[in-house]
C-alpha positions in Angstrom: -206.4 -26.9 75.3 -206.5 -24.7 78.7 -205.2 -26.3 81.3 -206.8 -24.1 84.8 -204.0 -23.7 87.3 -203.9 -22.2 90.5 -202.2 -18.6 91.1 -200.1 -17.9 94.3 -202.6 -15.5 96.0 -205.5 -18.1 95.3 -203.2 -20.6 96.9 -201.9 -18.5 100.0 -205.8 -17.0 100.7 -206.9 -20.6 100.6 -204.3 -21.5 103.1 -204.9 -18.6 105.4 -208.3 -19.0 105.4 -207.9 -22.9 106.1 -205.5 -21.9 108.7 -208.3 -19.3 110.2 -211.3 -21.0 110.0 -209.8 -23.9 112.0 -208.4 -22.2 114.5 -211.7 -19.7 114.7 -213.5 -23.2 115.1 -211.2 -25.0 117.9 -211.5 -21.6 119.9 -215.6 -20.8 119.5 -217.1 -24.4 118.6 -216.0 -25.7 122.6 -216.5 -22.4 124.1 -219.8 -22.2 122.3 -220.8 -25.8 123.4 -219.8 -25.5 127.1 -221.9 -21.8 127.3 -224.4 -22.8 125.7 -225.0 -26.1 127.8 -224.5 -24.0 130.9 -227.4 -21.7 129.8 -229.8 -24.4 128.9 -229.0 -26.2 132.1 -229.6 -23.0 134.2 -232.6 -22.4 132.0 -233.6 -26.1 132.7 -232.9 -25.7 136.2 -234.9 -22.4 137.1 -237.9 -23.7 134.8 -237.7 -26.9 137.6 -237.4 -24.6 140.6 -240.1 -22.1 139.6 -242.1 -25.3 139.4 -241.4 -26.7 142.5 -241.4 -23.2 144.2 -244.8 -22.9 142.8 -245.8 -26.3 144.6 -244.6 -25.2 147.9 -247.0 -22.3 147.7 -249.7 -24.4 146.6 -249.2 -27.2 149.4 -249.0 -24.2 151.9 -252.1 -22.5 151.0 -253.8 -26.8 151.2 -251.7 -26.9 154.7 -253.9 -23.8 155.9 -256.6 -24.9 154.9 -256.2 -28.4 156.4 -254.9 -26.7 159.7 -258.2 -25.2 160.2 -260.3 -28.9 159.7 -257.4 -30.2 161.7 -258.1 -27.2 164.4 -261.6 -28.8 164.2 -261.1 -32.4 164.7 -259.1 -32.3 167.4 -261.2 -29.3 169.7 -262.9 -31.5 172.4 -265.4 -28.3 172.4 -266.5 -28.3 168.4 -267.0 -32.4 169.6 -269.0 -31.7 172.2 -271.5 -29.0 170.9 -271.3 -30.8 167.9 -272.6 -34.0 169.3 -274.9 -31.9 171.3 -276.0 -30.4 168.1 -276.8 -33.6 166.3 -279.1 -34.8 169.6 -280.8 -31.7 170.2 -281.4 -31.8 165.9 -280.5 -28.3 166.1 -282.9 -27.0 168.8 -280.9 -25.7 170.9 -279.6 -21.5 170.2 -277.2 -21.2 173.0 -275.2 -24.5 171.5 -275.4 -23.3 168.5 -273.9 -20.2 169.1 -271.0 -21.7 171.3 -270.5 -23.9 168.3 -270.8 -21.1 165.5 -268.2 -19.2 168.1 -265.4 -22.4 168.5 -265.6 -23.0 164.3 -264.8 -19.0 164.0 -262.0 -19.5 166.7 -260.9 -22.4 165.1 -260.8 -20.6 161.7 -258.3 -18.0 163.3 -258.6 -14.4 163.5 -257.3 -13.7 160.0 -259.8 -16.1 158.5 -257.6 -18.6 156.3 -260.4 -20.2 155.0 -264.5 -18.8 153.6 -265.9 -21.8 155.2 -266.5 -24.5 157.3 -269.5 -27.1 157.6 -270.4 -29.4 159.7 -272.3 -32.8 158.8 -273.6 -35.8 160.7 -274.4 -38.4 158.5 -278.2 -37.7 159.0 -277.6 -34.8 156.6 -277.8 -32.1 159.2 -275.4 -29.3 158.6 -274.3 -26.9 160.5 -272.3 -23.5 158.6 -269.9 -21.1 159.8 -268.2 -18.9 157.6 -270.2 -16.9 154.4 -272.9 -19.3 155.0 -273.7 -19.9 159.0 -276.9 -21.6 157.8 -278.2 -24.6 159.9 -279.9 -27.1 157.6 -280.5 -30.2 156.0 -278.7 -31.6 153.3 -278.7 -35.0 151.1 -275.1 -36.1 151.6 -275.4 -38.7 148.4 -275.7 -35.7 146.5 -272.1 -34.7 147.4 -269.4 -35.5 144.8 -266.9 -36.1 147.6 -269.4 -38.3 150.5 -268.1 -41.9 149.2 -264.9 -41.2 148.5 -264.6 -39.2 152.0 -266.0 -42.7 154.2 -263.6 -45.0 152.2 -260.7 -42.7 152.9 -261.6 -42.6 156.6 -257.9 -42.0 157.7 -256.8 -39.3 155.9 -258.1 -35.8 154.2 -259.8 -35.7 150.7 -259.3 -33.0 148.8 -262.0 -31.8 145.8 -261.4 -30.4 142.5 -263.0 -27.1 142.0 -266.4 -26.8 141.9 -269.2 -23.9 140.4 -270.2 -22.7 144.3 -273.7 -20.3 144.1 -272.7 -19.6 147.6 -269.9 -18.1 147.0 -270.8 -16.8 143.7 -273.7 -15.1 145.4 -271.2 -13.9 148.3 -268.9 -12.3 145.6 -272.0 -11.1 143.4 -270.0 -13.2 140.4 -271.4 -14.7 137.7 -269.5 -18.2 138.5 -267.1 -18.6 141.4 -265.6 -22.2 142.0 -264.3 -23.5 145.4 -261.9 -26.2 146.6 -263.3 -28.3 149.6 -261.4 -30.5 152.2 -263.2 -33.0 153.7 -262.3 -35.3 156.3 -264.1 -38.0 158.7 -265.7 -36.4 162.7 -265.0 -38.8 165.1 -266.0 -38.8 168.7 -264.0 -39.3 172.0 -264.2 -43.5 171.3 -262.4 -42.8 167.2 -266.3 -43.9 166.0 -267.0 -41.3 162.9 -269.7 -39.1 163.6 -269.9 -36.6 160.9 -267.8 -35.0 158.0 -265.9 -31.6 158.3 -266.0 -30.2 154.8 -263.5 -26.9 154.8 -263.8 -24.6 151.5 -261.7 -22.1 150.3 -262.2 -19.6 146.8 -260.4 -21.4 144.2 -259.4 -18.2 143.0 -257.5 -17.1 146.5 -256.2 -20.7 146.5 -254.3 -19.9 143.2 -253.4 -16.6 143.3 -249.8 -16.6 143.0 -250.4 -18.9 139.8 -252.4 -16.2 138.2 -250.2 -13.9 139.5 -247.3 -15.1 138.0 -249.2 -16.0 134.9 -250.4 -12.4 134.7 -246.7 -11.3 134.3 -246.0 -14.6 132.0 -248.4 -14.7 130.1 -246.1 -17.0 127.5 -246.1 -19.3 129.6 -248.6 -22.1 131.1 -249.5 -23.3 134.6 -251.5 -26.5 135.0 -252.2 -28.3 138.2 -253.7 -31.8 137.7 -254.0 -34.9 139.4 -252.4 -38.3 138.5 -255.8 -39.6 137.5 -255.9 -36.3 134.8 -258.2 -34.5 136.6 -257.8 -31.1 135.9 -257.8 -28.9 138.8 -255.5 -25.7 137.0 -256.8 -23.9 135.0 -260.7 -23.8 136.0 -261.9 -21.9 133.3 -263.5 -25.0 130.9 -262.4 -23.7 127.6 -258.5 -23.6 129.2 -259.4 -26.6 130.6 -260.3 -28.2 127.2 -256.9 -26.8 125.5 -254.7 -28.8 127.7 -256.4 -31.8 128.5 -254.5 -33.5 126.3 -251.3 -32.5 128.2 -252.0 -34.6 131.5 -254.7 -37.0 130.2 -253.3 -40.5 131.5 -249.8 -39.5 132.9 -248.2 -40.3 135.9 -245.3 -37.9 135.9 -243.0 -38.7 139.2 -241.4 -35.4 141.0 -239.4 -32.7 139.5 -239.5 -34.3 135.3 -238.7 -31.9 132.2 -240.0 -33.3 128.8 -241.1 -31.8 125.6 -244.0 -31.6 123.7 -245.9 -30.3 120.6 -248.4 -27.7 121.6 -250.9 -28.9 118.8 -252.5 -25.3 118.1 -249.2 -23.6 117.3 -247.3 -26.9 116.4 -244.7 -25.4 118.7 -242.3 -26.5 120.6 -243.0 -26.6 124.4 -240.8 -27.7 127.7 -242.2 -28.5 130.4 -241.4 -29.4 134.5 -243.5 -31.5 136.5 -243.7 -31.4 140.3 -245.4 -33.6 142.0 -246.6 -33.2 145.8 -246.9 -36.4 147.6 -248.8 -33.9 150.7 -252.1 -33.0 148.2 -251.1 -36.0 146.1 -251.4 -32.8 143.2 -249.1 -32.4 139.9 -248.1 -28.7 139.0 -247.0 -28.3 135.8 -244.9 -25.0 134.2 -245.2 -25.2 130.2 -242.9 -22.6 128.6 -242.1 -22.3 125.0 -239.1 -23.3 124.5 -238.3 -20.2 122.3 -238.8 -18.2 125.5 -237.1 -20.9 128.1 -233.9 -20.7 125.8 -234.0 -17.1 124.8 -231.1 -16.3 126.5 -229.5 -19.4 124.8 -230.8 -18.2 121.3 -229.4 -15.1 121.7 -226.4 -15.8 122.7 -225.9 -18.1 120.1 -227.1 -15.4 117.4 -224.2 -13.5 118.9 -221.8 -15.8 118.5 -222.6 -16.5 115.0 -222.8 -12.5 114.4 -219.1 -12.3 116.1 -217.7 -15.6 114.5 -218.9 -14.0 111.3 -217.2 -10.6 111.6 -214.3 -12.3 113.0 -214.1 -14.4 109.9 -215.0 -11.9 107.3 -212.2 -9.6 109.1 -209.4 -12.8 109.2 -210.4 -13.5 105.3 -209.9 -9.5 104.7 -206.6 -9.8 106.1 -205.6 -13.0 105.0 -206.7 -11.9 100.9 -204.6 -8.8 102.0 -201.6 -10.3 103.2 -201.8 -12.6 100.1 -202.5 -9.6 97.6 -199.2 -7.7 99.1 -197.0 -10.9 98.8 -198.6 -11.8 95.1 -199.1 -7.9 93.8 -195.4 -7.3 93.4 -195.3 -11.1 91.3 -198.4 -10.0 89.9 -196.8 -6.6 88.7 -193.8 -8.1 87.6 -195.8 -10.5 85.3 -197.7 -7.2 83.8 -194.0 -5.9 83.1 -192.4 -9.0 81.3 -196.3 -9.4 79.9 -195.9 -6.1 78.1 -191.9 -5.3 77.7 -191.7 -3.9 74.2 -188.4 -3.3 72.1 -188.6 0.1 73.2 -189.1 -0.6 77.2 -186.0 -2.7 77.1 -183.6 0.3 75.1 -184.8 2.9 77.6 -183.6 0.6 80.4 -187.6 1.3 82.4 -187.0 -0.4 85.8 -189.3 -1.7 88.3 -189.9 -0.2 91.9 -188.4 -2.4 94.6 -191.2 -1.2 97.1 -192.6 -4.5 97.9 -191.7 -4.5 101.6 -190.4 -7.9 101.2 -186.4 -8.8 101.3 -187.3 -11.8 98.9 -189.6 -9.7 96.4 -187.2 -7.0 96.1 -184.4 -9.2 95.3 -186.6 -10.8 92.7 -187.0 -7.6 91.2 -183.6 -6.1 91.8 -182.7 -10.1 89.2 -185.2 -8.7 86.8 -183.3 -5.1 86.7 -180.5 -6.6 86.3 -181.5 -9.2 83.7 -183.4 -6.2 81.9 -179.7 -4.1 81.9 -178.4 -6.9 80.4 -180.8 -7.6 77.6 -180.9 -3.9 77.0 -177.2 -4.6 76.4 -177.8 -7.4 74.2 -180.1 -5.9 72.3 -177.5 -2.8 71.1 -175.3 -5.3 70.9 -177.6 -7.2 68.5 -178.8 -4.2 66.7 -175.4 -2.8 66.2 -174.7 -6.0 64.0 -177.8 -5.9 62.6 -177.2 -2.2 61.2 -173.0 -3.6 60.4 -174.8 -6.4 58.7 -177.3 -4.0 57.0 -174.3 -2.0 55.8 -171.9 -4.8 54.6 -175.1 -6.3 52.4 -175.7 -2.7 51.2 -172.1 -2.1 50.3 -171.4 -5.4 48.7 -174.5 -5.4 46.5 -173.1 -1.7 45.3 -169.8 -3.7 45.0 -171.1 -5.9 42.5 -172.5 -2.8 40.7 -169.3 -1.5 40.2 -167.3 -3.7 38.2 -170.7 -4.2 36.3 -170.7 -0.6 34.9 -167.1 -0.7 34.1 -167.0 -3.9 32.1 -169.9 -1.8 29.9 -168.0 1.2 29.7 -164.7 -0.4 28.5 -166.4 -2.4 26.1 -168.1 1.2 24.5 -164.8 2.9 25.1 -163.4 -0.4 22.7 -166.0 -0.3 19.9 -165.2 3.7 19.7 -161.6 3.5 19.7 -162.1 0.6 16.7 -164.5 3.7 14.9 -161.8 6.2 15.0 -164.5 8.0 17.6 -161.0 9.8 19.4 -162.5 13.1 20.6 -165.4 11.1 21.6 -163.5 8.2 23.5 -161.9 11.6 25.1 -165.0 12.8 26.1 -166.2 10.0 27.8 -163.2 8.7 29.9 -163.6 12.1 31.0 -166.9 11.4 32.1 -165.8 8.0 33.4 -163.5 9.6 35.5 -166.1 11.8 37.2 -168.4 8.8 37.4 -165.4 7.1 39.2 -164.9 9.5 41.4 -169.0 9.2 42.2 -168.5 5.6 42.7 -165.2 5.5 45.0 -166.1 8.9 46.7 -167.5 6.7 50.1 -169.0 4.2 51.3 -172.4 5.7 51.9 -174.8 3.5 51.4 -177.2 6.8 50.7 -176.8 9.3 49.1 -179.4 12.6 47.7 -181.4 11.9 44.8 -180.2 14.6 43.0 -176.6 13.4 43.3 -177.8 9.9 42.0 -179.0 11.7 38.7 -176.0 14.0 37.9 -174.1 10.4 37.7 -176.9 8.8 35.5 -177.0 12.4 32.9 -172.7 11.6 32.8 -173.8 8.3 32.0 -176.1 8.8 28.9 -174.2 11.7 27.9 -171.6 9.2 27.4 -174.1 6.4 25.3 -175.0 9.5 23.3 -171.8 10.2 22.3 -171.8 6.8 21.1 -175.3 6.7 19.6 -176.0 10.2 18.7 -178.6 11.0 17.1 -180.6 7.9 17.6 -181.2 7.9 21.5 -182.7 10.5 23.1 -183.2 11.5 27.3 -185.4 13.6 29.4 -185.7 14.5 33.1 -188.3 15.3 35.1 -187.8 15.9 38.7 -190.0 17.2 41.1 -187.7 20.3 42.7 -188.9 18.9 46.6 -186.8 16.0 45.6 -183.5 16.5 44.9 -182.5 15.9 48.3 -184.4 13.2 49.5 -181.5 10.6 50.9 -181.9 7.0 48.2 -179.7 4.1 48.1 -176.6 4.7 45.7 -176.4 3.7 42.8 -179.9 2.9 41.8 -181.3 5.1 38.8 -178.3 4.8 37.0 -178.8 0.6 36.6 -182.7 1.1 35.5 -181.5 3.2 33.2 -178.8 1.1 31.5 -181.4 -1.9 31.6 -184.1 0.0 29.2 -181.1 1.0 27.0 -180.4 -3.0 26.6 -183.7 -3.4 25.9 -184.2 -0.9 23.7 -181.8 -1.4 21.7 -183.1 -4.7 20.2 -185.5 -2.7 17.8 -184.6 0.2 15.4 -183.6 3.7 16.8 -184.5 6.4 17.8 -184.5 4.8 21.6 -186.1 7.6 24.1 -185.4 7.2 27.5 -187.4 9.7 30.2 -186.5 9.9 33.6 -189.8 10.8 36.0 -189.7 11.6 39.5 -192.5 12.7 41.9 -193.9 12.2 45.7 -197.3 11.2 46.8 -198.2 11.1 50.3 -195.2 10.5 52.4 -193.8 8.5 49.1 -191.3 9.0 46.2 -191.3 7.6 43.2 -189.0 7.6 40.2 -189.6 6.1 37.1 -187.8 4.6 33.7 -189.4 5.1 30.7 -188.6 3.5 27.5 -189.6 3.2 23.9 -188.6 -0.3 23.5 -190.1 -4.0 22.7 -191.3 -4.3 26.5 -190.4 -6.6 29.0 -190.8 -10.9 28.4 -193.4 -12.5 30.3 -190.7 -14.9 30.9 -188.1 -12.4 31.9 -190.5 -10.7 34.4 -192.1 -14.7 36.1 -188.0 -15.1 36.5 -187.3 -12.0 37.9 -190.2 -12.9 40.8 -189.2 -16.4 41.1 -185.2 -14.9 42.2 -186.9 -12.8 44.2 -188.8 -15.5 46.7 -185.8 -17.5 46.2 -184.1 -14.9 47.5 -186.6 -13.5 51.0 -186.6 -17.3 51.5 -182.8 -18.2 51.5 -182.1 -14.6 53.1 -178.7 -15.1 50.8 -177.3 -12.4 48.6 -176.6 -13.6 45.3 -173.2 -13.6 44.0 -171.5 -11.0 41.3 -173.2 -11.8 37.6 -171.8 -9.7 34.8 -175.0 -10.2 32.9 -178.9 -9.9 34.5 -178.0 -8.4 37.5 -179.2 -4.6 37.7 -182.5 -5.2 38.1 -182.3 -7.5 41.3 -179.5 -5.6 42.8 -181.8 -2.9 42.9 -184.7 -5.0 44.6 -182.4 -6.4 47.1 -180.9 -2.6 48.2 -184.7 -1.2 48.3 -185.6 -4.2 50.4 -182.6 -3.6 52.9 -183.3 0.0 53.3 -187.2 0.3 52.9 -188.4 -2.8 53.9 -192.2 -3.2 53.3 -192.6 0.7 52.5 -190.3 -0.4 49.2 -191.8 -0.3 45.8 -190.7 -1.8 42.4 -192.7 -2.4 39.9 -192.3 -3.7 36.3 -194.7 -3.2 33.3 -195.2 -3.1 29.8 -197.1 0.2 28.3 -200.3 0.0 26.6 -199.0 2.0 23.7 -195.5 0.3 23.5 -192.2 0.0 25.6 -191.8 -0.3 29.3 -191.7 1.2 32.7 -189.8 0.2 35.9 -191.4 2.3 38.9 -189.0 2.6 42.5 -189.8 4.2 45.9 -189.7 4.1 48.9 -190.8 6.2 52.2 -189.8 10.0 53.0 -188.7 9.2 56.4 -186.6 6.4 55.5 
């Protein structure tokens, strides 16, 4: 089962980035909270003092206006020729004109206001302004008469109203007007009449729509604390935020926020309230414009905490890939180190820039030197043991073919064979020589069969006429390096075999390369091998691999796995042997083994 575990750089970029994230966020989250309150209180503040500043204009342009009915009530000439008005019932042209003259000189020379009437409570009305008419009027008709006699102390101020007057005056198609109306007493503070001054509604709020004209985001509405709407005057704007002021009593200088319900967006909003006109001004911005600067700054902020981060993780995976790269290398060396890497001594870079890295790799030189070491070391007594096993299995081959020898040399010499038994300790004593020369554990195939011909030449002389040899050697291979000692054995063993039936016994020598191969084979005339001879040969061979044991010295069955065990030690898995019995009669035993050893 695979068990996930962490590596070093996923550990040390974790940490670094804990590390920088946590400082990044003690350093911008306060700094970002203190700036950004600071800009949404300055935002909150100058949305208040536009408001109220907006007020004072608006209470300034209601002062002048009140100035001039003021200028009015209190000229002891307007109440006389105004009294004198109301008894002559407007006969009289010289008053009137003295009257028409004091109302324009009350007005001022830079004519504040568009008008300024005149009523007794009879109805008659006398004009000065756009419309100097003298006439009669119905005073019940006017939206302002009942409220103006209950309020006989103080001024009364209308909402706009459609004036054809003034729309006439202006040639518009609708032009609204703001009247203030107050109470004309006489010389004994008995009311005599009402002085109603008007002023355009548009002059009256021309630094609104100024200001809206160059704002046009944001909303200016005027309204009274009964939700009369006196800003904007246009019905339709009138209709859209009605809703806004509807019922509220708002006290001076408030910030709320609502839900504008056409773009379902978020609106603030500050409230000033003038205790002079007894008016409510409100400013409504969105708050996406109000806090714009806010927004923005806090889009920069995230950009710059962002860059900042993705720049501190860059480093910190960096700094964590240079301290793990060198570990990381280092694994991909000991991952890979081959047989070959270790005996030509390859060595790692100390280029790390790290004292501790270095030294970690300077150990793993040094621990490489000393394997490299280890492994001649183990190699040289792997060949010494290689050697020793191939020269004590040759060992046991010698004492093998002498106890044959002798025992031929015995059963002449009882014949009376004498030139014979000559002949063939002469031969035994070049075969001798072949055996005893070295210790080579190899020697060319060529030499290998001179000593096996000395050898049957000496079983002929023996046999004569009833065994017979051939060779056939490729040329190519007559100096091809093979173990010693190991045609000579096959050889004999066919000749045993042999031997159990009636002469002639033929014996043929082959030998031949295929590929990068060589082969030699043993032929023989004979019964053929025992199915039982050959299932025990196989078994002493696994016995054998398994153990890893050479057997000891047997005078009798020995040739055959002697000449395994050599094959094995000098061919390993590119060794052939093979044993089999020929269709036609007799036997084969097939060795080989690789060109290049």
């Amino acid at each position: 089962m695979f068990i996930y575990r962490r590596t070093i750089r996923s550990v040390l970029f974790q940490t670094y980035s804990f590390i920088i994230i946590v400082i990044l966020t003690l350093l911008v989250a306060p700094f970002y909270v203190w700036s950004s309150d600071l800009l949404k209180r300055n935002a909150v503040e100058s949305l208040d003092n536009l408001s109220q500043s907006m007020q004072e204009k608006l209470d300034l342009e209601i002062k002048r206006i009140d100035s001039v009915s003021l200028n009015v009530l209190y000229s002891n000439l307007v109440k006389d020729r105004f009294l004198k008005f109301k008894e002559e019932a407007g006969d009289s042209t010289s008053n009137s004109k003295d009257l028409a003259d004091i109302l324009v000189a009350a007005n001022g020379p830079a004519l504040p206001v568009m008008q300024i009437n005149l009523y007794d409570f009879e109805g008659n009305m006398f004009g000065s302004g756009i419309d100097n008419r003298r006439t009669q009027v119905n005073l019940l008709n006017k939206p302002w008469y009942r409220d103006v006699l209950e309020n006989k102390t103080g001024k009364l101020i209308t909402t706009p109203d459609k004036d054809d007057e003034l729309s006439l005056f202006l040639s518009a198609k609708d032009a609204f007007s703001i009247s203030l109306v107050r109470l004309f007493f006489d010389a004994n503070n008995t009311p005599e009449g009402i002085v109603e001054v008007k002023q355009d509604a548009n002059k009256l709020f021309a630094s609104i729509k100024d200001y809206i004209k160059h704002n046009n985001q944001q909303k200016v509405i005027v309204y009274t604390d009964a939700g009369d709407i006196i800003y904007p005057i246009d019905a339709s704007e009138k209709q859209l935020i009605a809703s806004f002021s509807r019922g509220q009593t708002i006290p001076h200088a408030t910030m709320n926020n609502i839900r504008n319900p056409s773009t379902n967006e978020k609106e603030i909003y500050s409230v000033s309230h003038s205790e002079y006109t007894g008016w409510n001004i409100a400013l409504v911005v969105s708050e996406d414009q109000l806090l714009g600067p806010l927004n923005q700054f806090t889009k920069m902020i995230a950009v710059v905490s962002l860059v900042i981060l993705l720049l501190a993780l860059s480093l910190s995976y960096l700094a964590a890939k240079r301290i793990t790269k060198p570990i990381a290398r280092m694994h991909a060396a000991m991952k890979s180190t081959k047989l070959e890497d270790i005996v030509s001594s390859t060595h790692l870079k100390l280029d790390s820039g790290l004292n501790e890295l270095d030294r970690l790799q300077f150990a793993f030189n040094k621990m490489s030197e000393r394997l490299k070491d280890s492994m001649d070391q183990l190699l040289l007594s792997q060949m010494q043991e290689m050697q020793a096993k191939m020269l004590a299995l040759q060992s046991q081959m010698n004492p093998h073919f002498l106890y044959n020898t002798l025992t031929t040399i015995s059963i002449m010499a009882e014949e009376n064979m004498n030139e014979q038994i000559v002949t063939m300790i002469e031969n035994l004593s070049l075969m001798l020589r072949y055996i005893s020369a070295d210790n080579s554990a190899l020697v060319p195939l060529g030499t290998e069969l001179a000593y096996t011909e000395k050898y049957l030449e000496c079983i002929k002389i023996r046999h004569k006429h009833n065994m017979a040899y051939t060779f056939d050697i490729e040329d190519k291979l007559q100096n091809i390096p093979v173990p010693k000692l190991i045609i000579q054995p096959l050889v004999e063993n066919s000749l045993k075999h042999s031997s159990k039936h009636l002469p002639p016994w033929n014996i043929k020598v082959r030998g031949y390369q295929e590929n990068d191969q060589w082969f030699v084979e043993v032929i023989d005339n004979g019964p053929g091998f025992d199915s039982t001879a050959i299932s025990d040969f196989h078994s002493r061979i696994q016995e054998i691999e398994k153990s890893g044991r050479i057997p000891g010295l047997q005078l009798d069955g020995m040739g055959l796995l002697n000449i395994y065990l050599r094959l094995k030690i000098s061919y390993r898995s590119d060794m052939c042997m093979q044993m089999v019995n020929l269709p036609h009669g007799g036997a084969m035993v097939r060795v080989g083994g690789n060109l290049k050893g």
